[in-house]
Jmol script that loads the backbone (N, CA, C; Angstrom):
load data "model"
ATOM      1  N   UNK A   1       0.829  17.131  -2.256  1.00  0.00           N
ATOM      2  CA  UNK A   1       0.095  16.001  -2.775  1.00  0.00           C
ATOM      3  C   UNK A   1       0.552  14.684  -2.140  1.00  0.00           C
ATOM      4  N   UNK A   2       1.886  14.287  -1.747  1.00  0.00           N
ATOM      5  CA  UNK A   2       2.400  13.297  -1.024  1.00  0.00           C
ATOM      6  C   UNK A   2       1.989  13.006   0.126  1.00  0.00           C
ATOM      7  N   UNK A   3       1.551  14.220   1.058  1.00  0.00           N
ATOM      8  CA  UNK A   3       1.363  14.488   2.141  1.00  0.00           C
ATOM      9  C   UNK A   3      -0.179  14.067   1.956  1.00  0.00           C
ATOM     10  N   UNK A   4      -0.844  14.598   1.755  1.00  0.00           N
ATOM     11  CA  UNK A   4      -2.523  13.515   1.381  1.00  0.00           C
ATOM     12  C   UNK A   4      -2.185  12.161   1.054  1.00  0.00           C
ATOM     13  N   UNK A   5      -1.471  11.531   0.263  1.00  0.00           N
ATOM     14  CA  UNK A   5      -1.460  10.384  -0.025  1.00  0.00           C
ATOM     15  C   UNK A   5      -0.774   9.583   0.698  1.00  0.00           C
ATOM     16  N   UNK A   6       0.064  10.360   1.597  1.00  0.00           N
ATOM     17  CA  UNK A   6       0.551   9.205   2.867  1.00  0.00           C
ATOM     18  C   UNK A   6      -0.901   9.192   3.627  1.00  0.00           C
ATOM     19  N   UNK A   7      -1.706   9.967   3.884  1.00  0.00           N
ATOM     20  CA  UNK A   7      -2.754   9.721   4.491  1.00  0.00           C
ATOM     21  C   UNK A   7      -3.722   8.917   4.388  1.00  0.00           C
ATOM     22  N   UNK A   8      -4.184   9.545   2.940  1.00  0.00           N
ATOM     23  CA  UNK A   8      -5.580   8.366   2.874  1.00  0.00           C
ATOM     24  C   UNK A   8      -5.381   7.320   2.196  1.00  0.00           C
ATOM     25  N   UNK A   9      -4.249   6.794   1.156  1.00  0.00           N
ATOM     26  CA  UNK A   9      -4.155   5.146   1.033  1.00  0.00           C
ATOM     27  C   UNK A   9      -3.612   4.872   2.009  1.00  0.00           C
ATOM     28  N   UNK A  10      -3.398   5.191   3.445  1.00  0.00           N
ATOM     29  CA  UNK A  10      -3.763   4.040   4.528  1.00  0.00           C
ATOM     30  C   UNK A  10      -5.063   3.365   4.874  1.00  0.00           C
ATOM     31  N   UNK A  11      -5.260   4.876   4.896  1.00  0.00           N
ATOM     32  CA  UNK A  11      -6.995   4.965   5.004  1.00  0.00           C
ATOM     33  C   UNK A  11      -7.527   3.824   4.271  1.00  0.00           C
ATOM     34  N   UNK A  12      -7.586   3.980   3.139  1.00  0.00           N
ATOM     35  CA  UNK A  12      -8.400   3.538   2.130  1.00  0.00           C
ATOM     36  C   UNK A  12      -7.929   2.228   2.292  1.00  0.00           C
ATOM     37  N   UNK A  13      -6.724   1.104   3.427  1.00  0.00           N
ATOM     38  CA  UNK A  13      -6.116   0.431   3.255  1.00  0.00           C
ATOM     39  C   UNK A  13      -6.862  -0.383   4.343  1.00  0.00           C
ATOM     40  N   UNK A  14      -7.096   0.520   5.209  1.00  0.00           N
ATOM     41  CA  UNK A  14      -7.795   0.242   6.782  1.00  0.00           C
ATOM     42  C   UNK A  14      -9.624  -0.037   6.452  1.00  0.00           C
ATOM     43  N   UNK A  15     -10.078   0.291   5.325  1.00  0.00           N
ATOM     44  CA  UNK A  15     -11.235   0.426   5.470  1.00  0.00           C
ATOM     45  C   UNK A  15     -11.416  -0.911   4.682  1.00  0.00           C
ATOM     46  N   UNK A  16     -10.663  -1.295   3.457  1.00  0.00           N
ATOM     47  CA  UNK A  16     -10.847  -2.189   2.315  1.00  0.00           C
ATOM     48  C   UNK A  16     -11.592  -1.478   1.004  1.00  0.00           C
ATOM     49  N   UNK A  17     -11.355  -0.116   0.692  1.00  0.00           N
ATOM     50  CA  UNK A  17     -11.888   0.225  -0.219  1.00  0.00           C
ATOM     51  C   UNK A  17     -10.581   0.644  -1.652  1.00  0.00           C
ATOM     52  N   UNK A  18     -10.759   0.088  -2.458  1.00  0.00           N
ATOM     53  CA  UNK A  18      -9.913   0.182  -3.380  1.00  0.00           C
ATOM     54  C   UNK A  18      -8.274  -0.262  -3.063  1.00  0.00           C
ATOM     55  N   UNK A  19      -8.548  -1.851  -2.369  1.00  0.00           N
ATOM     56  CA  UNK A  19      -7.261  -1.778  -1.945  1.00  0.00           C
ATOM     57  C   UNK A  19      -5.936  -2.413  -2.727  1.00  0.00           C
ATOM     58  N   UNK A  20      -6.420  -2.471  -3.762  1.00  0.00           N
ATOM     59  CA  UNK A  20      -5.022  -2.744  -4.800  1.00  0.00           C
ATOM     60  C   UNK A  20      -4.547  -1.708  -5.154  1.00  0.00           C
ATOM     61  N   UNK A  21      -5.006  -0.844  -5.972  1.00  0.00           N
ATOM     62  CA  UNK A  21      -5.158   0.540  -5.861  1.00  0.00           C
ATOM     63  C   UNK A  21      -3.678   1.234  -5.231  1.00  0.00           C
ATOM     64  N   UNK A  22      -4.939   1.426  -3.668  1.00  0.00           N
ATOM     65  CA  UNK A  22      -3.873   1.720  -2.718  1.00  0.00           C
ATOM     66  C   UNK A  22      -2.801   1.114  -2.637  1.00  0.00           C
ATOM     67  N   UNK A  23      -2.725  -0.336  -2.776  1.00  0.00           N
ATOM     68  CA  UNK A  23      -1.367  -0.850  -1.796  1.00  0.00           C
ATOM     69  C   UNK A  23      -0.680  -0.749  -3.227  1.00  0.00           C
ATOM     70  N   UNK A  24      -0.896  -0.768  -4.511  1.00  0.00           N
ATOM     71  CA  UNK A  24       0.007  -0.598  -5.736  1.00  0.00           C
ATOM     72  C   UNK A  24       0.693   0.777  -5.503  1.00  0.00           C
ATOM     73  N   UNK A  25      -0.216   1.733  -5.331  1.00  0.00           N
ATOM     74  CA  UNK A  25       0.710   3.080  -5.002  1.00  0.00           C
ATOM     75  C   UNK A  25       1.328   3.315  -3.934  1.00  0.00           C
ATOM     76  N   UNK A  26       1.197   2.592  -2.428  1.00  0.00           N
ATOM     77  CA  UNK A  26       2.190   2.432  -1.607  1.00  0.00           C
ATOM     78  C   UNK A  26       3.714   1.895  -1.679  1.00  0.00           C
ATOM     79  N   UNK A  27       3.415   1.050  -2.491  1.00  0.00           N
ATOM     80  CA  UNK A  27       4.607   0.602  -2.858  1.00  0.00           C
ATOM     81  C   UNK A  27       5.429   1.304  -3.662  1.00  0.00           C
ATOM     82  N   UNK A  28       4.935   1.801  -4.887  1.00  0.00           N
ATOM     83  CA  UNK A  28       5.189   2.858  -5.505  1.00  0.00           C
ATOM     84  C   UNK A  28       6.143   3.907  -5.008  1.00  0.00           C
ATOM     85  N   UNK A  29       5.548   5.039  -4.410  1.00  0.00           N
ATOM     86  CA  UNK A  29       5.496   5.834  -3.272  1.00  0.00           C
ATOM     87  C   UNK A  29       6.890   5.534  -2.293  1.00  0.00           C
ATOM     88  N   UNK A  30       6.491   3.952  -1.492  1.00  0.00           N
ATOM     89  CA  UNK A  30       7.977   3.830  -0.523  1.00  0.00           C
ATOM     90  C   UNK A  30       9.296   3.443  -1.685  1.00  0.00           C
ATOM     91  N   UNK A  31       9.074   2.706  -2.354  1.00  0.00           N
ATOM     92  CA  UNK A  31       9.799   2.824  -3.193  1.00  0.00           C
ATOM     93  C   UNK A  31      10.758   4.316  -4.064  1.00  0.00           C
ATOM     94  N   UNK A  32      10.103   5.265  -4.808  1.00  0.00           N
ATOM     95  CA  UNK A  32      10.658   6.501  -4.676  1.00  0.00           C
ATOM     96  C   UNK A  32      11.079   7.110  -4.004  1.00  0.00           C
ATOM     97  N   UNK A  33      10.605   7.127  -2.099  1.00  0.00           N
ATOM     98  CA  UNK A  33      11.572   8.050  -1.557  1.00  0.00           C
ATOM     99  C   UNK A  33      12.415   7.310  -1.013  1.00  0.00           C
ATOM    100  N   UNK A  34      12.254   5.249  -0.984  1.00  0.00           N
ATOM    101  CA  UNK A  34      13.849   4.745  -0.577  1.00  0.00           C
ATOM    102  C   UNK A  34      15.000   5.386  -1.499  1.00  0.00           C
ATOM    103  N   UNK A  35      14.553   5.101  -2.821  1.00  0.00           N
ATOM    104  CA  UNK A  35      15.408   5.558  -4.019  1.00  0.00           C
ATOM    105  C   UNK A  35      15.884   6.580  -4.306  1.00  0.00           C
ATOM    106  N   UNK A  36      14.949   7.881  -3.986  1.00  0.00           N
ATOM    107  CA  UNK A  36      15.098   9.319  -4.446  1.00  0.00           C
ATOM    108  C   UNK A  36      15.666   9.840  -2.969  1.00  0.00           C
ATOM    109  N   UNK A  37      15.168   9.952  -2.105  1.00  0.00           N
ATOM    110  CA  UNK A  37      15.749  10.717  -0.682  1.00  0.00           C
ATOM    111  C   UNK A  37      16.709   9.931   0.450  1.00  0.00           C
ATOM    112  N   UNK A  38      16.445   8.562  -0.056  1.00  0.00           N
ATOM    113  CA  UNK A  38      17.135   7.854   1.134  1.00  0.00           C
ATOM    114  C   UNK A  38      17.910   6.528   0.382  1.00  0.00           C
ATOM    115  N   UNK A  39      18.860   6.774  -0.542  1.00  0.00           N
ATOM    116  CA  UNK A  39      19.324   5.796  -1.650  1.00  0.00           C
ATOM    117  C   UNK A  39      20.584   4.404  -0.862  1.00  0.00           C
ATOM    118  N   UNK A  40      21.050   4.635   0.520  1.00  0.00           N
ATOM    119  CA  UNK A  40      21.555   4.010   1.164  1.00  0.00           C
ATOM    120  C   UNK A  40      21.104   2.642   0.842  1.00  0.00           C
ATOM    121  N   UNK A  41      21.684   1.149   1.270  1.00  0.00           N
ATOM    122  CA  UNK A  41      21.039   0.347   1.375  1.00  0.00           C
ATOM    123  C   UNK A  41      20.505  -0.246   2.678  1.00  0.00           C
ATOM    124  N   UNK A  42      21.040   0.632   3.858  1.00  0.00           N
ATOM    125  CA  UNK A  42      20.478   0.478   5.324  1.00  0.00           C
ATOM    126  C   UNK A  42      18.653   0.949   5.207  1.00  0.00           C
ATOM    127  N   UNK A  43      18.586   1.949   4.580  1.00  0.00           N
ATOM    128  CA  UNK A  43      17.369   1.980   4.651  1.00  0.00           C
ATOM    129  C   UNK A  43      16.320   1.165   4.149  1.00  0.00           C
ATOM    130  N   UNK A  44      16.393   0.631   3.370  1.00  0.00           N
ATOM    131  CA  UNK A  44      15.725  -1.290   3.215  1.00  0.00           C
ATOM    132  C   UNK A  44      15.734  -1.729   4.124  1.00  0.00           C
ATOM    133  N   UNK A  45      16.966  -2.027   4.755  1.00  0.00           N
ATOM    134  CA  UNK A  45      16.862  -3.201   5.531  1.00  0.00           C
ATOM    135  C   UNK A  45      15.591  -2.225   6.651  1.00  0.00           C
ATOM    136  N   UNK A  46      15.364  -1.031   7.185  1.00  0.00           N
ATOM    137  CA  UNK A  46      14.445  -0.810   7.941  1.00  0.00           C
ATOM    138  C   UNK A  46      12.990  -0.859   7.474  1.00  0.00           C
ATOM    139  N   UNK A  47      11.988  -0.501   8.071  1.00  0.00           N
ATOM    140  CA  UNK A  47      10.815  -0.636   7.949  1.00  0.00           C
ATOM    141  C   UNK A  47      10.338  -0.436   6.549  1.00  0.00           C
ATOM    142  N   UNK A  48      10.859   0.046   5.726  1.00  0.00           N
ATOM    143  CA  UNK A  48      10.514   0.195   4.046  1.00  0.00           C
ATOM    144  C   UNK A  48      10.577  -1.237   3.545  1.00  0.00           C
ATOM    145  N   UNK A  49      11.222  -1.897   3.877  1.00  0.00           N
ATOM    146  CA  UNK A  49      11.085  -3.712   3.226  1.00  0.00           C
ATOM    147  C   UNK A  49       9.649  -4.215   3.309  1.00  0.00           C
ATOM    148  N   UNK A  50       9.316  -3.745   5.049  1.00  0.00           N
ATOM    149  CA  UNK A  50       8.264  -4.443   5.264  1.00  0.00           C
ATOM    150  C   UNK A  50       7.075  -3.512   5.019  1.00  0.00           C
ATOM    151  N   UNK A  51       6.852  -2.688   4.336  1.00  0.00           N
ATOM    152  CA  UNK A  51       5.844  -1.744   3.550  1.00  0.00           C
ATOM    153  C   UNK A  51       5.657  -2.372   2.223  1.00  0.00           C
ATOM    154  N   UNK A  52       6.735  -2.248   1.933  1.00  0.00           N
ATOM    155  CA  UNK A  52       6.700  -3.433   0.718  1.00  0.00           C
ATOM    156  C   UNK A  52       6.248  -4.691   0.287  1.00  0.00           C
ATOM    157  N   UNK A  53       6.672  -5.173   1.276  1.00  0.00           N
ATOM    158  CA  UNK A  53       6.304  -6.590   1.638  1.00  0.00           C
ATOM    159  C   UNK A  53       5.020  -6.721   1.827  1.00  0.00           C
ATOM    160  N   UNK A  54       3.972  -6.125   2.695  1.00  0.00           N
ATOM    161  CA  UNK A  54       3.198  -5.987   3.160  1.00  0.00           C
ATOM    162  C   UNK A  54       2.318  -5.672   2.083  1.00  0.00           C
ATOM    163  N   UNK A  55       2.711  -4.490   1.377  1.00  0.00           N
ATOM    164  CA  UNK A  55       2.311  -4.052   0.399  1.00  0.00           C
ATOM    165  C   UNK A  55       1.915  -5.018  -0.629  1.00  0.00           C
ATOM    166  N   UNK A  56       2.763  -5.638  -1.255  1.00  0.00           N
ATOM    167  CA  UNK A  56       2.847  -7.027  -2.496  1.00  0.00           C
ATOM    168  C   UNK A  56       1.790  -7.454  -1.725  1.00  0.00           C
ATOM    169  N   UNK A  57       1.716  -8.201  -0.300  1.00  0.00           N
ATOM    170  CA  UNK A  57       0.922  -9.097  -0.247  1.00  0.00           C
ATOM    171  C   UNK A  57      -0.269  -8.882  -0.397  1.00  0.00           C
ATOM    172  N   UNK A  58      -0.690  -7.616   0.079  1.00  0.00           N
ATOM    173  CA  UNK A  58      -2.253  -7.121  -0.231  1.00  0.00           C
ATOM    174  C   UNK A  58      -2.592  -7.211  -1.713  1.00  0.00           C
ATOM    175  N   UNK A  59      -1.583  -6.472  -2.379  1.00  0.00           N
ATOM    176  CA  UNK A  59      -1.528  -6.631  -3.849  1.00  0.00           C
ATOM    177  C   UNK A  59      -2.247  -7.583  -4.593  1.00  0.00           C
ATOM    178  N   UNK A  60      -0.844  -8.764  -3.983  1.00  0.00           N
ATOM    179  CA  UNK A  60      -1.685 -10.032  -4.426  1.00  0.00           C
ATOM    180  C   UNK A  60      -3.077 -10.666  -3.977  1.00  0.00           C
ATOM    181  N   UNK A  61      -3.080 -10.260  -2.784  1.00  0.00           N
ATOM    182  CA  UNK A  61      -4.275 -11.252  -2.083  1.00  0.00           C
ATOM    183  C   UNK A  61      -5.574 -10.627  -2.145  1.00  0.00           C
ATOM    184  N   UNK A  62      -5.394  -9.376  -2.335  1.00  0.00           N
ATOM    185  CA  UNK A  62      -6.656  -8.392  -2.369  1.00  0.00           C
ATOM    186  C   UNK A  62      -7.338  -8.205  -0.841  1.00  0.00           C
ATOM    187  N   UNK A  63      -7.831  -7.470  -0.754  1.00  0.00           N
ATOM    188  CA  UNK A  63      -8.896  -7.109   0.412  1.00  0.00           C
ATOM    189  C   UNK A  63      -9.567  -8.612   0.710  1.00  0.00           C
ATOM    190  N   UNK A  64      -9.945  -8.270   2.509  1.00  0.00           N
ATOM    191  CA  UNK A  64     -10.517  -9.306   3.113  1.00  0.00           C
ATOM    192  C   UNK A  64     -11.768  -9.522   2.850  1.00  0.00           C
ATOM    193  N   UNK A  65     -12.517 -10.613   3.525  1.00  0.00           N
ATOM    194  CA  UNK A  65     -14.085 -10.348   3.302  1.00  0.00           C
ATOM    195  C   UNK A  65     -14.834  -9.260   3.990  1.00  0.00           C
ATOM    196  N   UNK A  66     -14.143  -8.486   5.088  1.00  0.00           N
ATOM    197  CA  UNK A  66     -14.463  -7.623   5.718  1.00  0.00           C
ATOM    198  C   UNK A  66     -14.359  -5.594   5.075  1.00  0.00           C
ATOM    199  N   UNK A  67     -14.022  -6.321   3.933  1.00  0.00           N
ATOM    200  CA  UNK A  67     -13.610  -4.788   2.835  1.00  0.00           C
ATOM    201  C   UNK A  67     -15.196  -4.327   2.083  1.00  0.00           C
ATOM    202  N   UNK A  68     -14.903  -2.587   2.268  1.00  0.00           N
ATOM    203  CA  UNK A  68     -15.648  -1.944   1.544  1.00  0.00           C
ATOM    204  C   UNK A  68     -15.097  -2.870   0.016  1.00  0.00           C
ATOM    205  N   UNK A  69     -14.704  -2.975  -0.271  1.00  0.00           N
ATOM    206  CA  UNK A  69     -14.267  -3.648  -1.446  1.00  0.00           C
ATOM    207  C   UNK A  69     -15.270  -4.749  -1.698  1.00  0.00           C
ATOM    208  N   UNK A  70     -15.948  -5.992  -1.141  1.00  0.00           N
ATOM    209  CA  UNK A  70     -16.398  -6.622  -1.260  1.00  0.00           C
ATOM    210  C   UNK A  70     -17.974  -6.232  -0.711  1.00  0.00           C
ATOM    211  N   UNK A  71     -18.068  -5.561  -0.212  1.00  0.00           N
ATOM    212  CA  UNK A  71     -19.280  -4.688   0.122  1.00  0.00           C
ATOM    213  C   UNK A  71     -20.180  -4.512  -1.175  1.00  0.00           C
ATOM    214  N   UNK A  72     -19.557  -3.364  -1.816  1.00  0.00           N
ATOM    215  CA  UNK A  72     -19.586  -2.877  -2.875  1.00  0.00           C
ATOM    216  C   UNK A  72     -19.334  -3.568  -3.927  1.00  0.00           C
ATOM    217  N   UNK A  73     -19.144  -4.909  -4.080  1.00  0.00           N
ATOM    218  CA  UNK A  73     -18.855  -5.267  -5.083  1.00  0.00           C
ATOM    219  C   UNK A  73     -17.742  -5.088  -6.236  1.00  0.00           C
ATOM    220  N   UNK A  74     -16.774  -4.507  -5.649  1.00  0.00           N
ATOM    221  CA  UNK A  74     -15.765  -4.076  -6.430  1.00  0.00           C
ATOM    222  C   UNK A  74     -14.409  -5.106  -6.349  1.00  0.00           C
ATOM    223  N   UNK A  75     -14.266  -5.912  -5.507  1.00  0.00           N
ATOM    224  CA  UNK A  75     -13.342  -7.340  -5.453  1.00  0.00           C
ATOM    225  C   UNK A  75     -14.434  -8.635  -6.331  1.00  0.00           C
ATOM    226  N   UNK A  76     -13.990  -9.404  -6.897  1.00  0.00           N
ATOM    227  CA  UNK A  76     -14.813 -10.549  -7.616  1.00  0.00           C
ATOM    228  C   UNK A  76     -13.996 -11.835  -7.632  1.00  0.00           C
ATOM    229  N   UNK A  77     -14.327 -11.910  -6.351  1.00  0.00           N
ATOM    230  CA  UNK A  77     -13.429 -13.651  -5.892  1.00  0.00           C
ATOM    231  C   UNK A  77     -14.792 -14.251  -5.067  1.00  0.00           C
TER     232      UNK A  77
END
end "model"
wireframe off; spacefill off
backbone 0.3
color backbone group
């Protein structure tokens, strides 16, 4: 099930469809296996910060104007 979901909430990240959604459970997600498989604190400092990071910001900012999201009517800004 992990293995699908590393897949398509990219997907779904790349397209603009449900992208809070997605980037809420990305974070999620990198978060558990920094914590659960890789509990070091070197592994933050690598590319998992900026998943995160990246992550929040979509979070907050929501999909572009170029998102199935706003297509569809499913963003309301």
């Amino acid at each position: 099930m992990a293995g699908v979901m590393e897949i398509v909430l990219p997907l779904l990240l790349f397209v603009g469809l449900f992208s809070r959604f997605a980037a809420l459970a990305l974070i999620g997600m990198t978060a558990f296996i920094q914590l659960a498989v890789f509990p070091e604190w070197s592994h933050w400092v690598n590319p998992a910060s900026w998943w995160v990071a990246v992550g929040a910001a979509l979070l907050v900012t929501g999909p572009g104007r170029f998102s199935l999201d706003k297509v569809f009517g499913l963003e309301k800004k």
